[in-house]
C-alpha positions as CSV (number, residue, x, y, z in Angstrom):
1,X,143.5,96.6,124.9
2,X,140.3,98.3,123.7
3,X,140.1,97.9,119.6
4,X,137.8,99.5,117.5
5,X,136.8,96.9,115.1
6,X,135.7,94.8,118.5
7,X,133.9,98.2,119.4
8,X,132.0,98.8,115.8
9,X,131.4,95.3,115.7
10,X,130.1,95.0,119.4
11,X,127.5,98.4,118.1
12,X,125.9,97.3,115.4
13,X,125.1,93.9,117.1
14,X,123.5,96.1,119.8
15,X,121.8,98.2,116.7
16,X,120.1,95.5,115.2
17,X,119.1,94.1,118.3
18,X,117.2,97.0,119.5
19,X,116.0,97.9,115.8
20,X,114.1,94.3,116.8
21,X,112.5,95.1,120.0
22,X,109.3,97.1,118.6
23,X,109.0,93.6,115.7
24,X,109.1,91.3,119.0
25,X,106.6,93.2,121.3
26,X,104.7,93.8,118.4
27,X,104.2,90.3,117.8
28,X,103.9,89.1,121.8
29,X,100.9,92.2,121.5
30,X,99.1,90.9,118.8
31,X,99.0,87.7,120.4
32,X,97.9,88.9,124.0
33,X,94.7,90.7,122.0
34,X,94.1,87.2,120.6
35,X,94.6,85.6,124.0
36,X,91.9,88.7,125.6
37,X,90.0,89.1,122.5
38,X,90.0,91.5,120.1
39,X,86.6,92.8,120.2
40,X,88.6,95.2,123.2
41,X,91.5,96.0,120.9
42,X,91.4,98.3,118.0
43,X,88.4,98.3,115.9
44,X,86.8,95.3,117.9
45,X,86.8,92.9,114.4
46,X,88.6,89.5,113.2
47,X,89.9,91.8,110.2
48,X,91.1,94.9,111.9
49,X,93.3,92.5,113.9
50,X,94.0,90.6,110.6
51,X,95.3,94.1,108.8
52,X,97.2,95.5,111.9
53,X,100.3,96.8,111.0
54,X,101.3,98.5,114.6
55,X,100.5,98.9,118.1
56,X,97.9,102.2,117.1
57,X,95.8,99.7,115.2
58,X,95.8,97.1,118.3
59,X,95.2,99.8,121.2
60,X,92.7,99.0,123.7
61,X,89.2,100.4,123.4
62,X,89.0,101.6,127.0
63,X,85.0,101.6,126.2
64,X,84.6,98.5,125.5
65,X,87.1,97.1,128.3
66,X,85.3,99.3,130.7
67,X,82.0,98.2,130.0
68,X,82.8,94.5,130.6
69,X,84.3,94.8,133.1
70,X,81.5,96.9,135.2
71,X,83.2,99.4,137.8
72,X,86.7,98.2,137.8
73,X,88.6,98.0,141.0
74,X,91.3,100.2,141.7
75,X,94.0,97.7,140.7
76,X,91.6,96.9,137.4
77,X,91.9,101.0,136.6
78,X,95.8,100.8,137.7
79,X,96.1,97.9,135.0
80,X,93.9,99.7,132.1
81,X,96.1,102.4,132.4
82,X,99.3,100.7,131.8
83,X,97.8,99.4,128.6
């Protein structure tokens, strides 16, 4: 039989588990922009990535990506993009 306590209970498990997704990916980001450098992400310096508090101040710097890389290829622009 379907009981409410199991249902409230079964909720706010699934609550605080999504209210930790944007932490998580947050953290897996910043650590991607170390991994690809952070001269491409944000304000390009050691202490704008220090100081980031969200994914705006990590955003890639098309500019700067685009530059590096030359011309991209198609799939090169298909990836930028998804950034």
């Amino acid at each position: 039989m379907f009981q409410s306590t199991e249902t409230a209970e079964s909720l706010r498990d699934e609550l605080v588990r999504v209210q930790q997704v944007p932490t998580a990916f947050f953290i897996t980001w910043r650590q991607g922009v170390k991994l690809a450098g952070v001269y491409y992400f944000g304000d390009g310096t050691a202490e704008g990535y220090d100081h980031a508090d969200g994914l705006d101040d990590l955003a890639p710097n098309l500019g700067r990506i685009v530059n590096a890389l030359g011309v991209p290829s198609s799939g090169e622009r298909t990836f930028i993009a998804a950034l």
